[in-house]
Short mmCIF file of the C-alpha atoms (twelve columns), coordinates in Angstrom:
data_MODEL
# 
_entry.id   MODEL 
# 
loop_
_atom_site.group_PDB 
_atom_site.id 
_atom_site.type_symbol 
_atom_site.label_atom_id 
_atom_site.label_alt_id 
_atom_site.label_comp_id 
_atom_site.label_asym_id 
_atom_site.label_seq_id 
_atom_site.Cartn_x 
_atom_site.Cartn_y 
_atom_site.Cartn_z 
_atom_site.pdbx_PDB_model_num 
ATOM 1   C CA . UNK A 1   0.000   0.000   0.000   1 
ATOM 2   C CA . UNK A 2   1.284   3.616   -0.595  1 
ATOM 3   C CA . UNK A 3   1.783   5.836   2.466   1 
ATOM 4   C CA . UNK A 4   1.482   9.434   2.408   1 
ATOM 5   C CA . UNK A 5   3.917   9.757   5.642   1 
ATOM 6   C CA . UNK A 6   5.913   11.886  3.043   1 
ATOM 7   C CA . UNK A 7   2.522   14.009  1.525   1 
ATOM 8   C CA . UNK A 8   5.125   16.356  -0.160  1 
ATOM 9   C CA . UNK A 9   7.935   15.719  -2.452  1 
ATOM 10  C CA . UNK A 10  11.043  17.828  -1.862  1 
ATOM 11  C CA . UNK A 11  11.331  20.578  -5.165  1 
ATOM 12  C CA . UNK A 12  15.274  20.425  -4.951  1 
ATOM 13  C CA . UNK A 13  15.124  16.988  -5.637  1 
ATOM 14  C CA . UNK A 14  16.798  17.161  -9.062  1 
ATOM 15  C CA . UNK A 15  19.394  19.398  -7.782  1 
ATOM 16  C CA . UNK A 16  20.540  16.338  -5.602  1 
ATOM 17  C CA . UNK A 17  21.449  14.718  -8.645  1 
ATOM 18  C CA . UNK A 18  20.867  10.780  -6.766  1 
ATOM 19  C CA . UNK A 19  21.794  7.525   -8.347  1 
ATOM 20  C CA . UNK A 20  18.306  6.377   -7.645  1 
ATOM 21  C CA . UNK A 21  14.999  7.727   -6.790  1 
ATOM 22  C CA . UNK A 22  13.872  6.821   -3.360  1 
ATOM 23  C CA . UNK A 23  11.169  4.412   -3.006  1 
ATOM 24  C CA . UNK A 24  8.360   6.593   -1.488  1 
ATOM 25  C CA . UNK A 25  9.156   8.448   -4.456  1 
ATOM 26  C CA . UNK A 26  8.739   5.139   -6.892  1 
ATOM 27  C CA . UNK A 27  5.731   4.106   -5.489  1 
ATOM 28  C CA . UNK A 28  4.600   7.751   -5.696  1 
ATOM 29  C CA . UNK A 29  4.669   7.520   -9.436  1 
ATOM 30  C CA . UNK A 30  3.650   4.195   -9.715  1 
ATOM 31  C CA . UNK A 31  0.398   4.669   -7.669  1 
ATOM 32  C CA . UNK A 32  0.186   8.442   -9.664  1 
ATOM 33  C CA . UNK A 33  0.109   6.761   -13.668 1 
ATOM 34  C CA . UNK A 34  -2.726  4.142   -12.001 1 
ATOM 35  C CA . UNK A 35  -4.959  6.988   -10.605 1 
ATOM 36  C CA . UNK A 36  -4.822  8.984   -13.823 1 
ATOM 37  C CA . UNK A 37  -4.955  6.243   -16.248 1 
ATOM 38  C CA . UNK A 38  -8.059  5.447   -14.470 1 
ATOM 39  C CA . UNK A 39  -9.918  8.058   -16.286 1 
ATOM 40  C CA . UNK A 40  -8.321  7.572   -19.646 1 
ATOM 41  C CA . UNK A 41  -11.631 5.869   -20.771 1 
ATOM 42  C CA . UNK A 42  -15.275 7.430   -19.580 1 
ATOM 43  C CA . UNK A 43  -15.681 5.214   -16.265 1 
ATOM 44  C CA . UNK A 44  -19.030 3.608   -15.650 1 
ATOM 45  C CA . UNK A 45  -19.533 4.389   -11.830 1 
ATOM 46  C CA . UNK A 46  -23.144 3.028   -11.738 1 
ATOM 47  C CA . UNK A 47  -23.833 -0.446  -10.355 1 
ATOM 48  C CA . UNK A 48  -27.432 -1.934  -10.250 1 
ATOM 49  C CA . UNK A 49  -28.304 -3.490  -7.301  1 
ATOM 50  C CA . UNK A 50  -31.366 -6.422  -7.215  1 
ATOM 51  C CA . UNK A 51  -31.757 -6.152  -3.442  1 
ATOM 52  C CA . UNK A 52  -29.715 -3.559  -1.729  1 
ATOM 53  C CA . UNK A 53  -30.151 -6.382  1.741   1 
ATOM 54  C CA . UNK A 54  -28.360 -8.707  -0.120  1 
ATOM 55  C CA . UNK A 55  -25.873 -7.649  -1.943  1 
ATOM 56  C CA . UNK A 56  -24.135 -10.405 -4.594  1 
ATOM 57  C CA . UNK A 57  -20.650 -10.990 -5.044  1 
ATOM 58  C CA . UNK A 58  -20.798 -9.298  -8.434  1 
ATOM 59  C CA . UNK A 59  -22.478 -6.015  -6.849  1 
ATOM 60  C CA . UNK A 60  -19.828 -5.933  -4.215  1 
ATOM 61  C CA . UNK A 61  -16.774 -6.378  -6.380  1 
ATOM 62  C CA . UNK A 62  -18.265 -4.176  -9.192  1 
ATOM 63  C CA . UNK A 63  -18.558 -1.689  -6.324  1 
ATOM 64  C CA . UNK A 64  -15.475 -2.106  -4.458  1 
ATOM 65  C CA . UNK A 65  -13.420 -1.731  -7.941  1 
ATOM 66  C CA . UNK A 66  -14.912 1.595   -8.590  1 
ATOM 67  C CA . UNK A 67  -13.887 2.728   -4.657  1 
ATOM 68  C CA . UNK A 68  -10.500 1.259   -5.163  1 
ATOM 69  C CA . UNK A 69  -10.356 3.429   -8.907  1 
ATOM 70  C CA . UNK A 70  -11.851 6.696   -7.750  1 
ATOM 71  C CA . UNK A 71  -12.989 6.814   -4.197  1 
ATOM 72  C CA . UNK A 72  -16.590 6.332   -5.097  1 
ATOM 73  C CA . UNK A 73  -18.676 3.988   -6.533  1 
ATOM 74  C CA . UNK A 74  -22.757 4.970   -7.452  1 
ATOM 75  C CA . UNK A 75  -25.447 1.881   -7.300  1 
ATOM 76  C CA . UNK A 76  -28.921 2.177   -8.235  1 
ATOM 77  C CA . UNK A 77  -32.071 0.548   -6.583  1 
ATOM 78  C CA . UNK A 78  -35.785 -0.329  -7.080  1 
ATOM 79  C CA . UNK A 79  -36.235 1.654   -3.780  1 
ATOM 80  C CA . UNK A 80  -37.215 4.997   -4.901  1 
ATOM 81  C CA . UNK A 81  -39.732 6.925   -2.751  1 
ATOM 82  C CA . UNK A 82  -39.419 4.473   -0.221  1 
ATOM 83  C CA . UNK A 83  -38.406 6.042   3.216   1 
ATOM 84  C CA . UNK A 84  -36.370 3.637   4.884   1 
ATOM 85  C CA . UNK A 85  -32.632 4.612   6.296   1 
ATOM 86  C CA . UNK A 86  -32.285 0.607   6.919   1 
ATOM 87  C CA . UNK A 87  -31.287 0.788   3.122   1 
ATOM 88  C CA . UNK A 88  -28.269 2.756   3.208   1 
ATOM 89  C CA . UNK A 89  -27.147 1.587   6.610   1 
ATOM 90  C CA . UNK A 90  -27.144 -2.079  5.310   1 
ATOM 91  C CA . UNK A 91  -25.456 -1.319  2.502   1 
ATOM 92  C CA . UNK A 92  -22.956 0.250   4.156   1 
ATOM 93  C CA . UNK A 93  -22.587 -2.416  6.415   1 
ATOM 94  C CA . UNK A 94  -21.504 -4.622  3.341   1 
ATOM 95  C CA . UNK A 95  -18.622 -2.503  3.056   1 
ATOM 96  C CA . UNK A 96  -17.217 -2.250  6.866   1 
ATOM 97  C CA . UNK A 97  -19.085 0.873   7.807   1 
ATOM 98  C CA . UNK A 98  -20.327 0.661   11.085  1 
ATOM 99  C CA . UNK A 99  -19.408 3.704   13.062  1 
ATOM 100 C CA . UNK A 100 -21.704 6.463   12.282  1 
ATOM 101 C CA . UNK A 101 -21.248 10.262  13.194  1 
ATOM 102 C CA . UNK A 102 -24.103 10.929  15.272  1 
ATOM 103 C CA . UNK A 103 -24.527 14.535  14.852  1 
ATOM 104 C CA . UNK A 104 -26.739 16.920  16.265  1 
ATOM 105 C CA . UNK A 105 -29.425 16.500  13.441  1 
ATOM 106 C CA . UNK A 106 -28.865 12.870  12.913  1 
ATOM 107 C CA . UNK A 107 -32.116 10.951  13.333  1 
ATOM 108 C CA . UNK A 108 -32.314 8.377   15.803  1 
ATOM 109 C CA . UNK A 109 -30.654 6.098   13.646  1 
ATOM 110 C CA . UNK A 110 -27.977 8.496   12.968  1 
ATOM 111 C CA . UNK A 111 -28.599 8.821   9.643   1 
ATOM 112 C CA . UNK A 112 -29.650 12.331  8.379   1 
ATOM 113 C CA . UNK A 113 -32.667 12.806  6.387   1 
ATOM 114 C CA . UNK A 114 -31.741 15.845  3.777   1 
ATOM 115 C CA . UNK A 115 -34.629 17.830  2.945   1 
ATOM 116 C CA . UNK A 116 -36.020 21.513  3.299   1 
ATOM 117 C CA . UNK A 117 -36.341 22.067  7.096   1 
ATOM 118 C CA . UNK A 118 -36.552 25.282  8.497   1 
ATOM 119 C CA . UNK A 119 -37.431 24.398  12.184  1 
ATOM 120 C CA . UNK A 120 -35.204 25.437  15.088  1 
ATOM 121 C CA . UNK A 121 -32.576 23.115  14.872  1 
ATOM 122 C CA . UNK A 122 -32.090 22.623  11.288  1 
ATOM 123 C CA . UNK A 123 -33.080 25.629  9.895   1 
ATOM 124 C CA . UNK A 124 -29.425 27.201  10.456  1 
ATOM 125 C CA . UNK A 125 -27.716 24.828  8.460   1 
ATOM 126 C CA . UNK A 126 -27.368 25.107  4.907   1 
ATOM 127 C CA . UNK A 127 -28.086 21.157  4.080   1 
ATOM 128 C CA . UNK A 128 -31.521 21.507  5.386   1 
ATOM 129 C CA . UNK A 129 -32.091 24.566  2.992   1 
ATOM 130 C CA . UNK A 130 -32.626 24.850  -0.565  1 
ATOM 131 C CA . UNK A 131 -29.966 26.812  -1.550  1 
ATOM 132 C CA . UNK A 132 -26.970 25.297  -3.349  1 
ATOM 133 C CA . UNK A 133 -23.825 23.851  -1.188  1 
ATOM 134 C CA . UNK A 134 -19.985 24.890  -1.785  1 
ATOM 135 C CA . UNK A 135 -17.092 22.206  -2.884  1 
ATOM 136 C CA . UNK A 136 -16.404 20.646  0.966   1 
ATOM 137 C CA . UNK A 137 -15.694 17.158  2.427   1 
ATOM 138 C CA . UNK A 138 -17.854 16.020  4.675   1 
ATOM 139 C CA . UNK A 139 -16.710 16.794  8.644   1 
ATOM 140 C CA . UNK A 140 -14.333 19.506  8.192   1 
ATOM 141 C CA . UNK A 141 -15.291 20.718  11.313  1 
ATOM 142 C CA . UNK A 142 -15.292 17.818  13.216  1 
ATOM 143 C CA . UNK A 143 -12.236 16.725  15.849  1 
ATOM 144 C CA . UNK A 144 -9.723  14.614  14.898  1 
ATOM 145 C CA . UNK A 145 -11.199 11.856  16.649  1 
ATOM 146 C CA . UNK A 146 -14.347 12.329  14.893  1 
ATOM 147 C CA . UNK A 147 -13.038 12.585  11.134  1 
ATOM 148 C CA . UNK A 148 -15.851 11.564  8.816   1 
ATOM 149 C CA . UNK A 149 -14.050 8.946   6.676   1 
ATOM 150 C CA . UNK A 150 -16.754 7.579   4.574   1 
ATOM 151 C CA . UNK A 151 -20.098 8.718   3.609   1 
ATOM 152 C CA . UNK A 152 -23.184 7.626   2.226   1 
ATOM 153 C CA . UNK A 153 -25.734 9.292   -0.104  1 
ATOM 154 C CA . UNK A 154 -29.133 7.846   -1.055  1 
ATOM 155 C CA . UNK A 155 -31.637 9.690   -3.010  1 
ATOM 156 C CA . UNK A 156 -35.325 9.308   -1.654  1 
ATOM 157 C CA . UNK A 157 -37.259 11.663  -3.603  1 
ATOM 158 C CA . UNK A 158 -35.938 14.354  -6.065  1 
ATOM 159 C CA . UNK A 159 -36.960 17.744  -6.317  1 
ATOM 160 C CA . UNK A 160 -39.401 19.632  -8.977  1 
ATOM 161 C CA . UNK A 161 -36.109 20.971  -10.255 1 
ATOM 162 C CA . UNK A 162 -32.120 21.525  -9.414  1 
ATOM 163 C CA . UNK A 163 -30.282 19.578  -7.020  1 
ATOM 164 C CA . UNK A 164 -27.704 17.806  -9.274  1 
ATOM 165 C CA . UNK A 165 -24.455 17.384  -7.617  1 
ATOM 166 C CA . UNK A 166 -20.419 16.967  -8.322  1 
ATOM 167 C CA . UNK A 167 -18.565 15.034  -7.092  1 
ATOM 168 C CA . UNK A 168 -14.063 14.424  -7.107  1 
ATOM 169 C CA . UNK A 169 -11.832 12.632  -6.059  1 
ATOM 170 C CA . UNK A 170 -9.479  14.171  -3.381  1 
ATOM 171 C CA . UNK A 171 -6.775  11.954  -4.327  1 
ATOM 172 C CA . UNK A 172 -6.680  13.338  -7.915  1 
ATOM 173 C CA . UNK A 173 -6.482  17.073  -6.584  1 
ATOM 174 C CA . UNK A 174 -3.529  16.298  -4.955  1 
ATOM 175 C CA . UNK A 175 -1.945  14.834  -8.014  1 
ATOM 176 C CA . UNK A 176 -2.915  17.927  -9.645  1 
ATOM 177 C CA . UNK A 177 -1.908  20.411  -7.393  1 
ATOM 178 C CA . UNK A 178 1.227   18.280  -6.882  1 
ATOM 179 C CA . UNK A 179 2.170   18.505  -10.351 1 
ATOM 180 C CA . UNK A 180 1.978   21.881  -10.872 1 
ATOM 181 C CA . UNK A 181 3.814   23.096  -7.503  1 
ATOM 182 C CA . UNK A 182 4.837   20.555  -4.413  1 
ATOM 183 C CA . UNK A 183 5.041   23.978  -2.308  1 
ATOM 184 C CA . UNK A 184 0.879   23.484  -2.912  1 
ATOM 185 C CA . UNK A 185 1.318   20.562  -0.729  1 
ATOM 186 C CA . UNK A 186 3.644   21.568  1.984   1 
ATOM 187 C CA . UNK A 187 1.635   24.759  2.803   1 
ATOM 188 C CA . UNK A 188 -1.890  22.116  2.845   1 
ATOM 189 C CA . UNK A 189 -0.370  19.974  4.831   1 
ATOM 190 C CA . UNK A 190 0.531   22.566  8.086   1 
ATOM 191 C CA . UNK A 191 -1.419  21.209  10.963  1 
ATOM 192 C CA . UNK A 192 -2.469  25.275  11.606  1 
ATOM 193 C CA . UNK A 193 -3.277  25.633  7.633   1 
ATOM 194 C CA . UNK A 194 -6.901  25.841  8.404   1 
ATOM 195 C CA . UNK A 195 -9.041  26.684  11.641  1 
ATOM 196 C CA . UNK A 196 -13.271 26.450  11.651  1 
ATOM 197 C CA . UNK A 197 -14.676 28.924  14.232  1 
ATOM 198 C CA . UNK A 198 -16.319 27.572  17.261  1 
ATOM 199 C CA . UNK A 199 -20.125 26.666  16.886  1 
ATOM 200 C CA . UNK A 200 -21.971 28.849  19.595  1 
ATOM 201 C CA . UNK A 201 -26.117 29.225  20.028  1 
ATOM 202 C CA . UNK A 202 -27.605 31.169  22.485  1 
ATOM 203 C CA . UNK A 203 -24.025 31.601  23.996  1 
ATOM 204 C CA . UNK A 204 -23.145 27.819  24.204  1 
ATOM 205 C CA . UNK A 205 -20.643 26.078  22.794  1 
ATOM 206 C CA . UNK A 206 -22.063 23.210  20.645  1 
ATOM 207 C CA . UNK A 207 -18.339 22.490  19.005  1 
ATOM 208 C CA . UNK A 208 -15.416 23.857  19.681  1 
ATOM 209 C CA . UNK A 209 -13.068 25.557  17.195  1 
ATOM 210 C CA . UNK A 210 -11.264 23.100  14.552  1 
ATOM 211 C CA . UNK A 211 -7.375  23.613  13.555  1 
ATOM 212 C CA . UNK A 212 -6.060  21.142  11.078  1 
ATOM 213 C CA . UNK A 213 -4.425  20.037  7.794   1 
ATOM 214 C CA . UNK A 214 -6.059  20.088  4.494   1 
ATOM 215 C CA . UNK A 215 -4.220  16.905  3.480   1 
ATOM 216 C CA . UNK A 216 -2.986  14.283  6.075   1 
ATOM 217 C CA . UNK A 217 -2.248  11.035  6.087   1 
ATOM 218 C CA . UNK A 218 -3.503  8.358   8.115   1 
ATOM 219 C CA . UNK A 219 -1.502  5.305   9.996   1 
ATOM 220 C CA . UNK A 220 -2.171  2.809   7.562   1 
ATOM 221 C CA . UNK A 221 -0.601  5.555   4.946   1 
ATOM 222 C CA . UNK A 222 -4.513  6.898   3.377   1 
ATOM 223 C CA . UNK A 223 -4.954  9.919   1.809   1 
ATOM 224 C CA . UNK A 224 -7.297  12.616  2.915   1 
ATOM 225 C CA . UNK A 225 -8.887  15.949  2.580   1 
ATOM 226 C CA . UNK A 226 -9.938  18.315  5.013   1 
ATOM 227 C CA . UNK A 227 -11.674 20.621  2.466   1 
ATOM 228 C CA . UNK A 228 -14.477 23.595  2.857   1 
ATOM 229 C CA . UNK A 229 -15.161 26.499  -0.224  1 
ATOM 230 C CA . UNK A 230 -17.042 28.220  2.505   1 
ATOM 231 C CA . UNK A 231 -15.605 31.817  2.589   1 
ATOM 232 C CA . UNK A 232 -16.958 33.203  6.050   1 
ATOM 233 C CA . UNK A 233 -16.314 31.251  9.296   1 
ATOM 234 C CA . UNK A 234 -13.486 30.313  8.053   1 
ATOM 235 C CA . UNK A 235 -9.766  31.156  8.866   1 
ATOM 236 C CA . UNK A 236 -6.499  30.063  6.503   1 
ATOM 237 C CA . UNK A 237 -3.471  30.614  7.878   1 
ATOM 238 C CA . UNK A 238 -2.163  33.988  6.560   1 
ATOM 239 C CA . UNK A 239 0.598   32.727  4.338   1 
ATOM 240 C CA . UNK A 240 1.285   33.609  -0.027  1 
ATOM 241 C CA . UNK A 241 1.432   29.796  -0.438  1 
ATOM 242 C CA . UNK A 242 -1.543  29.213  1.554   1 
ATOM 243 C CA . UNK A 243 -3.589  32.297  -0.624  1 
ATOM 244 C CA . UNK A 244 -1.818  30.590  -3.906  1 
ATOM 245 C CA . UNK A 245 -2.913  26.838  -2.865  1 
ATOM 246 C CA . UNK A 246 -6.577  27.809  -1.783  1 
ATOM 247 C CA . UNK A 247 -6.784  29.785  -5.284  1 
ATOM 248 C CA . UNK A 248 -5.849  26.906  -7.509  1 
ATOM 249 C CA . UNK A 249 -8.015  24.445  -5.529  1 
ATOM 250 C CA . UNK A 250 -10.981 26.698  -6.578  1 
ATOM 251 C CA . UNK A 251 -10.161 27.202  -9.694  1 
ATOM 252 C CA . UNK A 252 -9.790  23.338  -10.228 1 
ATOM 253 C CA . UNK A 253 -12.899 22.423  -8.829  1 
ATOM 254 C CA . UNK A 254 -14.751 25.316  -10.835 1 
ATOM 255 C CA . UNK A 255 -13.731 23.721  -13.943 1 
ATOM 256 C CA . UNK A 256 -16.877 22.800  -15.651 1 
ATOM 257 C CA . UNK A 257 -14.755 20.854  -18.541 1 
ATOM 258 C CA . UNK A 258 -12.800 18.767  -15.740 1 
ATOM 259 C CA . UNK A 259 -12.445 14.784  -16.316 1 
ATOM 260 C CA . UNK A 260 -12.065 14.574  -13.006 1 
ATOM 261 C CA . UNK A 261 -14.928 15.578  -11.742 1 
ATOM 262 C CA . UNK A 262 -18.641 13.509  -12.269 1 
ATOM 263 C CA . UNK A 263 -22.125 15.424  -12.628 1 
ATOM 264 C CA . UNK A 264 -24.716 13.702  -12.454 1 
ATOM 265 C CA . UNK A 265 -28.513 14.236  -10.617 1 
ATOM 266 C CA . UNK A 266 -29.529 11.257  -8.403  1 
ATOM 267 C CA . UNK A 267 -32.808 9.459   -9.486  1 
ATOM 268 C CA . UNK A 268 -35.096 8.171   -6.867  1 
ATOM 269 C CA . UNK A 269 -33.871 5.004   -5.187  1 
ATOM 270 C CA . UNK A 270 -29.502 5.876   -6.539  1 
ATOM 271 C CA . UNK A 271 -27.272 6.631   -4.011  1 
ATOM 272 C CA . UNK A 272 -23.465 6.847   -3.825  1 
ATOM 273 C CA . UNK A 273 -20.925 5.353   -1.372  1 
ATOM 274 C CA . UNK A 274 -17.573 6.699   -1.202  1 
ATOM 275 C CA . UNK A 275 -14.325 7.686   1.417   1 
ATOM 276 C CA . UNK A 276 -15.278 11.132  1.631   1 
ATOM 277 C CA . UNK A 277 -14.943 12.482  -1.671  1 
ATOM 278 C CA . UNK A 278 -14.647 16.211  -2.376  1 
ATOM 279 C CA . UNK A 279 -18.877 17.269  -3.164  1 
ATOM 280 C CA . UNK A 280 -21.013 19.931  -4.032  1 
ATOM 281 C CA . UNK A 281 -25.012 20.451  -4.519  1 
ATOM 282 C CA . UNK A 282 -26.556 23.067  -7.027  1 
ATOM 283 C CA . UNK A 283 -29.869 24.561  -5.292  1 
ATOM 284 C CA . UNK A 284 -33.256 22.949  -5.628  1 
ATOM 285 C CA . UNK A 285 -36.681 23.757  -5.929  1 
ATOM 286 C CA . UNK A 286 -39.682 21.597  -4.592  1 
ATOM 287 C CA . UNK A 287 -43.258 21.377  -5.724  1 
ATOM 288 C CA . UNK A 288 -45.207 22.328  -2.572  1 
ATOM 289 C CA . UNK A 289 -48.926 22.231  -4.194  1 
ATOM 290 C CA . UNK A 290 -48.170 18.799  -5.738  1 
ATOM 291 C CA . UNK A 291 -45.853 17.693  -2.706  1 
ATOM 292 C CA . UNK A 292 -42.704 16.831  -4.824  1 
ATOM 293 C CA . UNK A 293 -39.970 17.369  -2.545  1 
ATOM 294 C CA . UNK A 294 -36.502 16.203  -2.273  1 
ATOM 295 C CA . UNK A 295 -35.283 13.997  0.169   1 
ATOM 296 C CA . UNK A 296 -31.990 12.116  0.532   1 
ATOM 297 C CA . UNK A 297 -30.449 10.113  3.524   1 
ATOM 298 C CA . UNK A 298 -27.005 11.091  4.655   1 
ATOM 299 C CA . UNK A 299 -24.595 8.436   6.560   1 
ATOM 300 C CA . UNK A 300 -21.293 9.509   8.143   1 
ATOM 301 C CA . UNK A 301 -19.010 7.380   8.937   1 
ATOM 302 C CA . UNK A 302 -15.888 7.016   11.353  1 
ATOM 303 C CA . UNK A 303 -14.703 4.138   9.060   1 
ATOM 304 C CA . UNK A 304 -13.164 4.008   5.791   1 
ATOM 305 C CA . UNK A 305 -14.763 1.430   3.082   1 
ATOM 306 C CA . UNK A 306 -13.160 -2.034  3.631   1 
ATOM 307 C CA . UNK A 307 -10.568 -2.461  0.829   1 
ATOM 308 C CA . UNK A 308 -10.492 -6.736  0.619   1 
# 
């Protein structure tokens, strides 16, 4: 397996002139021409499922392939408009997610049911709105103990109109950003690089502030991505690298003619699994007079998907 105990390579490499590259830096490259060849041909991401409770050898490997390739894999159901988080719970279960992140408007279950809710305690949170939702990973706010390192999606109900959504592959932005300028990387990769602002209501503390990474590795050598587009509670570390970084991730991601990065609007019934994948949501409208509304479960998980 590649580690990432080394997340940057060192830019006066060549000047060192050695016999041999080292072998962090070999498997670097190795593991680098296998994520981009990846996309050389249009990947098919989608994987029908009979019954998502019992989930065939075929399903799983189809599945697990497309998390090994990209982070992500998307299945498809006969379970639209059925409201049941048993369904993405089990199916995450399949793949070694057990430990869910049961946060403050997780239902019972801990799963979170997305959808227009402008009571007391969801109404402040943009994921129980309709508007549309920056570029982030999921948990960027949370504690290090708490890192959200998998996450399912499963689409209920859709709306009238909008909310398609886009999704990349962390792993590839660090290639890229790697590739044009390794000082990217070192200046991510501070543990002060970038600090989320306490949560307070009605003068409590709900969370406290969040300092971190943006990239970190970790011990079994995984890449991953502490990530928010979010451009008020937010503090990066006042640094030209930092400011140069932050600009080119934005400018990546805002790339509508990226291969990297999948569109796609989630029918009734799809859903996608993946290890925390960079994601974004366009804004939505429902159909109140008719009742067409969108509605899509949300697991977090502590775990990472089960790589066999």
């Amino acid at each position: 397996m590649l580690t990432f105990s080394k997340l940057a390579s060192n830019p006066h490499a060549s000047l060192m002139k050695p016999a041999t590259k080292p072998k962090h830096q070999v498997d670097y490259e190795r593991w680098r021409r296998q994520k981009l060849a990846a996309y050389e041909n249009t990947p098919s991401l989608v994987t029908a499922l009979a019954n998502p409770f019992d989930i065939t050898e075929d399903e799983y490997s189809k599945i697990l392939t497309n998390i090994k390739q990209f982070n992500m894999a998307l299945y498809a159901t006969d379970c639209g408009g059925v409201e049941d988080d048993n369904i993405p719970r089990q199916i995450g279960r399949r793949f070694g997610l057990e430990n869910l992140d049961r946060h403050l408007c997780a239902e019972e279950s801990g799963i979170a049911a997305l959808r227009f809710n402008p009571d007391q305690l969801h109404g402040e949170y943009i994921p129980y709105s309709r508007r549309a939702i920056n570029w982030h990973t999921d948990g960027y706010y949370n504690n290090p103990e708490q890192r959200i390192n998998a996450m399912i999606l499963q689409c209920v109900s859709t709306a009238e109109s909008g909310g398609e959504n886009a999704v990349m592959d962390p792993e590839i932005l660090y290639i890229l950003l790697r590739d044009e300028n390794p000082s990217y990387i070192d200046a991510l990769s501070r543990n002060n690089v970038m600090t989320i602002p306490a949560n307070e209501q009605d003068g409590k503390v709900i969370r406290e502030a969040q300092t971190g990474p943006v990239f970190y590795s970790d011990e079994a050598g995984n890449l991953h991505m502490r990530y928010t587009a979010r451009t008020r509670s937010i503090e990066w570390l006042d640094d030209p690298m930092v400011k140069k970084a932050t600009t080119r991730i934005t400018q990546i991601l805002n790339d509508p003619r990226s291969p990297y990065i999948f569109r796609f609007r989630m029918k009734p019934g799809q859903g996608i699994i993946c290890n925390n994948v960079l994601h974004m949501r366009t804004a939505f409208e429902d159909n109140t007079r008719t009742g067409q509304h969108r509605l899509v479960y949300r697991a977090r998980y502590y775990d990472r998907v089960r790589i066999e």
